[in-house]
DSSP file (Angstrom, degrees, kcal/mol; ACC not computed):
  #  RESIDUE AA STRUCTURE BP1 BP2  ACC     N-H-->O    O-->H-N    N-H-->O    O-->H-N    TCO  KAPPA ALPHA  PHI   PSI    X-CA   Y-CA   Z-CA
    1    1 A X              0   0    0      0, 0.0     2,-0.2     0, 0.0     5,-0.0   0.000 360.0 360.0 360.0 121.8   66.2  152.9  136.9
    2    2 A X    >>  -     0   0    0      1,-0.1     3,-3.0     4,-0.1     4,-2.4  -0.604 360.0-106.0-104.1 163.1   63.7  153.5  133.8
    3    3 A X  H 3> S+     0   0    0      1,-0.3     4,-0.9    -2,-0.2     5,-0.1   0.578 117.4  67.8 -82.0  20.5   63.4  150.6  131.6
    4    4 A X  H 3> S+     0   0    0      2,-0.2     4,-1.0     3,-0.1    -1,-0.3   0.690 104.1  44.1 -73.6 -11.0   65.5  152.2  128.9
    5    5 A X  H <> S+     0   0    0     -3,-3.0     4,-1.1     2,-0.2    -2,-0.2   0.572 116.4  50.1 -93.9 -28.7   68.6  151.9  131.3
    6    6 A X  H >X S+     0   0    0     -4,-2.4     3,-1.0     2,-0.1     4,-0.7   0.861 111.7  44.8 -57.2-100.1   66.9  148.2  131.8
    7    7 A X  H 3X S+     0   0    0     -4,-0.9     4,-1.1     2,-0.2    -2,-0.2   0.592 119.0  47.5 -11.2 -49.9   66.8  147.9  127.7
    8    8 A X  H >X S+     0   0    0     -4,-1.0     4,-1.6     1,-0.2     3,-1.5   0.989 110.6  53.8 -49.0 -78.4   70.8  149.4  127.8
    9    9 A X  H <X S+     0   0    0     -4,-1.1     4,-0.7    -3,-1.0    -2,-0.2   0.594 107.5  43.6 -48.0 -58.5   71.6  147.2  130.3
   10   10 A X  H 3X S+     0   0    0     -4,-0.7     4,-3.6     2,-0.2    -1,-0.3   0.703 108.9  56.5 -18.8 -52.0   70.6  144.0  128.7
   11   11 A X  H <X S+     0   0    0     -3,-1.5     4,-2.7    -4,-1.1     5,-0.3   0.959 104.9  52.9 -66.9 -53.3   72.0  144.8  125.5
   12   12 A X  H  X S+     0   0    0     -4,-1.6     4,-0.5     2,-0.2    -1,-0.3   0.701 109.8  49.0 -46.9 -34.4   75.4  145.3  127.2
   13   13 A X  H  X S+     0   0    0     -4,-0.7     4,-8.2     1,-0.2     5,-0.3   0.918 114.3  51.9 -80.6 -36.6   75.0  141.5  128.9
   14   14 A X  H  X S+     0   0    0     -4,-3.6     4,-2.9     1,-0.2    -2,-0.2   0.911 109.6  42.5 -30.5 -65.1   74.2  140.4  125.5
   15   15 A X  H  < S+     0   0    0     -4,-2.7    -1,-0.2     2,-0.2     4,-0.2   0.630 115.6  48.2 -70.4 -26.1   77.0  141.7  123.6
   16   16 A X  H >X>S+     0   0    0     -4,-0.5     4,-1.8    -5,-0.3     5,-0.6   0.807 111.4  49.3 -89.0 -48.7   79.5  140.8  126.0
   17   17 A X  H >X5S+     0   0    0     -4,-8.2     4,-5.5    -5,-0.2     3,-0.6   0.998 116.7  43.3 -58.4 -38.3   78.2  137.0  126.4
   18   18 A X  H 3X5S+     0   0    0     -4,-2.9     4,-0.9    -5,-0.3    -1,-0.2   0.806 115.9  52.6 -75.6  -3.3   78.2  136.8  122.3
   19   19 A X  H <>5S+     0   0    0     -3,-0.6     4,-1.0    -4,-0.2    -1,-0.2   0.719 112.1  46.3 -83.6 -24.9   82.0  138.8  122.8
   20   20 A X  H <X5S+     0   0    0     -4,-1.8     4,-2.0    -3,-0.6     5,-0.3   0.607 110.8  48.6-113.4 -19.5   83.0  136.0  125.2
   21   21 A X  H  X<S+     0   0    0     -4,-5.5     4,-1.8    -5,-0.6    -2,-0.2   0.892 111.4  50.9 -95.1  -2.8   81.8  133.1  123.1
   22   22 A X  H  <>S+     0   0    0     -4,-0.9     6,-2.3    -5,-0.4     5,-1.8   0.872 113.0  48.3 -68.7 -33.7   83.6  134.6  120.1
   23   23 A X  H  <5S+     0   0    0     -4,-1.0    -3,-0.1     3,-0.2    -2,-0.1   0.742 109.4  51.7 -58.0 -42.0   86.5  134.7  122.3
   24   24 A X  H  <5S+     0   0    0     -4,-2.0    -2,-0.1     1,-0.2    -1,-0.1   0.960 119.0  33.3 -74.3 -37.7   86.1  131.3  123.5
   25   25 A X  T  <5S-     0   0    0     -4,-1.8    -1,-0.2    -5,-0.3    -2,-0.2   0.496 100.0-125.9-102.2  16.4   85.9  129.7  120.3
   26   26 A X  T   5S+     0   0    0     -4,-0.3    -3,-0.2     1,-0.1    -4,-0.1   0.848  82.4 114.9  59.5  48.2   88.1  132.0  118.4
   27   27 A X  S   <S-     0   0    0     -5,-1.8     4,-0.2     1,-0.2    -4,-0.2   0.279  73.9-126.4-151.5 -30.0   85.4  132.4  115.9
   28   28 A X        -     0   0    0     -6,-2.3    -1,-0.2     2,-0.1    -3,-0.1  -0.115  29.4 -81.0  81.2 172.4   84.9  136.6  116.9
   29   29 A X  S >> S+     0   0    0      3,-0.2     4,-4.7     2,-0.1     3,-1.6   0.919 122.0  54.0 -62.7 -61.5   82.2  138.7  117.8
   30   30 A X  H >> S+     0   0    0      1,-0.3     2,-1.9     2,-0.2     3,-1.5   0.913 109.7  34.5 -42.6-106.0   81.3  138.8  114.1
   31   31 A X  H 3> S+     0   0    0      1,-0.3     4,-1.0     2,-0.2    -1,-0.3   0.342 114.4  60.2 -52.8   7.7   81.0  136.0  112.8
   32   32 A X  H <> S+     0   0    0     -2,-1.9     4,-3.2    -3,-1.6    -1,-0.3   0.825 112.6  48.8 -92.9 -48.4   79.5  134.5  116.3
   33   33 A X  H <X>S+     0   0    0     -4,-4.7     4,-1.2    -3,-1.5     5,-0.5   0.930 108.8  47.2 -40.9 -66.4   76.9  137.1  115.7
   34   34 A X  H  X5S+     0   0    0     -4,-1.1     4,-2.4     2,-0.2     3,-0.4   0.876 111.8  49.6 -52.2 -51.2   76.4  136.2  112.4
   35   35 A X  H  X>S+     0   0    0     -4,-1.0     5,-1.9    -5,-0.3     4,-0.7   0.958 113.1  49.3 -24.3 -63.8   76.1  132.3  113.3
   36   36 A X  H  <5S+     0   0    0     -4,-3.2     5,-0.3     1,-0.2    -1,-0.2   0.521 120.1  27.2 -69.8  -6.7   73.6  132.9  116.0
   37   37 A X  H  <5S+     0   0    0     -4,-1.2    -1,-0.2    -3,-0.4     5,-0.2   0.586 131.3  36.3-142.7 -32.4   70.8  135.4  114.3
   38   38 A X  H  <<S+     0   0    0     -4,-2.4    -2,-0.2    -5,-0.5    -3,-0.1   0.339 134.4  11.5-123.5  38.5   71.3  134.2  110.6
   39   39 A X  T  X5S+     0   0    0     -4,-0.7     4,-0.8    -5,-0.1    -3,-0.2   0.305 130.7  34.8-134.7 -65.8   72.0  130.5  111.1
   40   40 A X  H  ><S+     0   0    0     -5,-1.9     4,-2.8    -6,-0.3     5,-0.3   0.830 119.3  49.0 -83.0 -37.0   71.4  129.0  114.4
   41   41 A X  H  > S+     0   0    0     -6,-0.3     4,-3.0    -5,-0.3     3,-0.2   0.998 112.4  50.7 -56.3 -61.8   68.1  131.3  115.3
   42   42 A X  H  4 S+     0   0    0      1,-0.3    -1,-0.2     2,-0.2    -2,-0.1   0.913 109.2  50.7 -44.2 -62.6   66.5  130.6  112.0
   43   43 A X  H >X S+     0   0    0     -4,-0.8     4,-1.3     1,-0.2     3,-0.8   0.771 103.3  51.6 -84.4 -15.1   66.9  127.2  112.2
   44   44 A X  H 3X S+     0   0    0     -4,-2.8     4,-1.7    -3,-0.2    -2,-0.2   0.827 113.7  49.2 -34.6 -46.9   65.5  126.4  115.4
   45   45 A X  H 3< S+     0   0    0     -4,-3.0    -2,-0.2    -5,-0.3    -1,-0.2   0.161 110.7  47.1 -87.0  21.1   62.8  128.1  114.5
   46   46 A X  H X> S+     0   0    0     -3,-0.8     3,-3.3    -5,-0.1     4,-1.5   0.621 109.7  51.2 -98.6 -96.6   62.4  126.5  111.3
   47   47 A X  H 3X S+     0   0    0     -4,-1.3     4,-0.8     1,-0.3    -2,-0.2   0.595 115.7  47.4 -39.4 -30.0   62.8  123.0  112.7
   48   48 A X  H 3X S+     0   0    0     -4,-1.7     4,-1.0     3,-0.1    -1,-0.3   0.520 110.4  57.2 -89.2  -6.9   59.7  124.3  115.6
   49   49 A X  H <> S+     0   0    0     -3,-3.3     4,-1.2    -5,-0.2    -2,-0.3   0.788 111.8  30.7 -71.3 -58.1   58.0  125.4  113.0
   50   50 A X  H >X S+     0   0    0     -4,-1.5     4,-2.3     2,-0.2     3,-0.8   0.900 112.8  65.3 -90.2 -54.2   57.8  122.1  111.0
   51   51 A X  H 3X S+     0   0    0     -4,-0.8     4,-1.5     1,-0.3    -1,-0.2   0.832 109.3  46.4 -19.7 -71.0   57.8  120.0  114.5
   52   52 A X  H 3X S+     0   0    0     -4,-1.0     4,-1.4     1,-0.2    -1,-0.3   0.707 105.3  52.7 -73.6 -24.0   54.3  121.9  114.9
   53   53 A X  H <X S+     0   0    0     -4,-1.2     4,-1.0    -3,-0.8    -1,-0.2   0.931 111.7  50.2 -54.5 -64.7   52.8  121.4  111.5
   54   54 A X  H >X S+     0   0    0     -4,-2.3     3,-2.2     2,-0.2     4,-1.1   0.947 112.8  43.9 -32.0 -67.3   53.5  117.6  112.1
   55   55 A X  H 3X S+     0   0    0     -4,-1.5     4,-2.8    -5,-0.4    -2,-0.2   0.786 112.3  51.7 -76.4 -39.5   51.9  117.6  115.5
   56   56 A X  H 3< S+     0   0    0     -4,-1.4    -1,-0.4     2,-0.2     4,-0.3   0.356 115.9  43.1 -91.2 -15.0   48.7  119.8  114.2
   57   57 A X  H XX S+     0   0    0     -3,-2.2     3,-2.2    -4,-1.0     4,-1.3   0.900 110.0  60.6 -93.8 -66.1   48.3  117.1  111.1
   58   58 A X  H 3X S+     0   0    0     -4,-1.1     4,-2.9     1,-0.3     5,-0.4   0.796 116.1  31.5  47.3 -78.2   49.0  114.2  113.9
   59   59 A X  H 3X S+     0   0    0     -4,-2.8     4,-1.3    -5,-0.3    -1,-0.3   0.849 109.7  64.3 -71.7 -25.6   45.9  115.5  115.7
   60   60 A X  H <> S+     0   0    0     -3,-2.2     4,-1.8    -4,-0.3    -2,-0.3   0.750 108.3  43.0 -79.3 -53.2   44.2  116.4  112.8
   61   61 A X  H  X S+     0   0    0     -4,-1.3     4,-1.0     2,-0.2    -2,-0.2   0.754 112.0  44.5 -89.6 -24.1   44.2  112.7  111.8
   62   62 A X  H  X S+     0   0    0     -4,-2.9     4,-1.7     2,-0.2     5,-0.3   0.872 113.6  60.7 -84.4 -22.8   43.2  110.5  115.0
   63   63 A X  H >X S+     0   0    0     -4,-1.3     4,-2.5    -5,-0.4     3,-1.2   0.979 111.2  36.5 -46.9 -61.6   40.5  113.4  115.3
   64   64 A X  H 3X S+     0   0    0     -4,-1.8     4,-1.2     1,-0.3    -1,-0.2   0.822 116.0  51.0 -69.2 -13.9   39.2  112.5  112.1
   65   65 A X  H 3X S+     0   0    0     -4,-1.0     4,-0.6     2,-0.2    -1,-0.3   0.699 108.4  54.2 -92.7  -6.2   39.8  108.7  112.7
   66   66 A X  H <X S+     0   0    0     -4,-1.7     4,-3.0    -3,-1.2     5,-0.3   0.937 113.0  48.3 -74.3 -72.2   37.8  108.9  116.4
   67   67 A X  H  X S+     0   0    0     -4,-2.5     4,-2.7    -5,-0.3    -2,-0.2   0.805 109.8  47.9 -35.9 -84.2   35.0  110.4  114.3
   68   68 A X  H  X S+     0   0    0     -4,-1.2     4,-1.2     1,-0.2    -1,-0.2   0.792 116.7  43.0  -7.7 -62.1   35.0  107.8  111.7
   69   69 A X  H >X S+     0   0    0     -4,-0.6     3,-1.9    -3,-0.2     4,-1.1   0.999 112.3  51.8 -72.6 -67.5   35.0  105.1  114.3
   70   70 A X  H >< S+     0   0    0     -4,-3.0     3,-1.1     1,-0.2    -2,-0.2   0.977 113.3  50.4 -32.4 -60.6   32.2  106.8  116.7
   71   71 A X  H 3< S+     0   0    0     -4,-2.7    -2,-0.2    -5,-0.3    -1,-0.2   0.440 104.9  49.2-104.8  32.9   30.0  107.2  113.6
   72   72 A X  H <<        0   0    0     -3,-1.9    -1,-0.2    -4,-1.2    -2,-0.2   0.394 360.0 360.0-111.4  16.6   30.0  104.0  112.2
   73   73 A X    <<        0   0    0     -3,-1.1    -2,-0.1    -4,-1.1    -1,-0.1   0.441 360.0 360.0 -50.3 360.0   29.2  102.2  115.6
């Protein structure tokens, strides 16, 4: 098996799980598609996006208050 028949193969579990949750929620292929990759995708990755910004100012400010505090002992 060469990994384009891998790559095939994948695509095919894909397309069938987003066929069976269009099916389950009577929602279609389409428009499940559409949910997941210009809706749902986006905003997870938005929403980790801003999560990390936070966390990286977070650190960014007890760094600089540890300093502060070390060098006016």
């Amino acid at each position: 098996m060469n990994m384009i028949d891998v790559i095939e193969n994948l695509f095919e579990v894909c397309c069938q799980f987003i066929y069976l949750i269009g099916q389950y929620t009577g929602l279609g292929y389409e428009l499940t598609n559409l949910l997941l990759f210009v809706v749902i995708h986006p905003a997870i990755t938005l929403t980790f996006f801003i999560l990390w910004k936070k966390a990286k100012c977070r650190k960014q400010y007890w760094k600089e208050l540890a300093q502060f505090h070390f060098h006016n002992k």
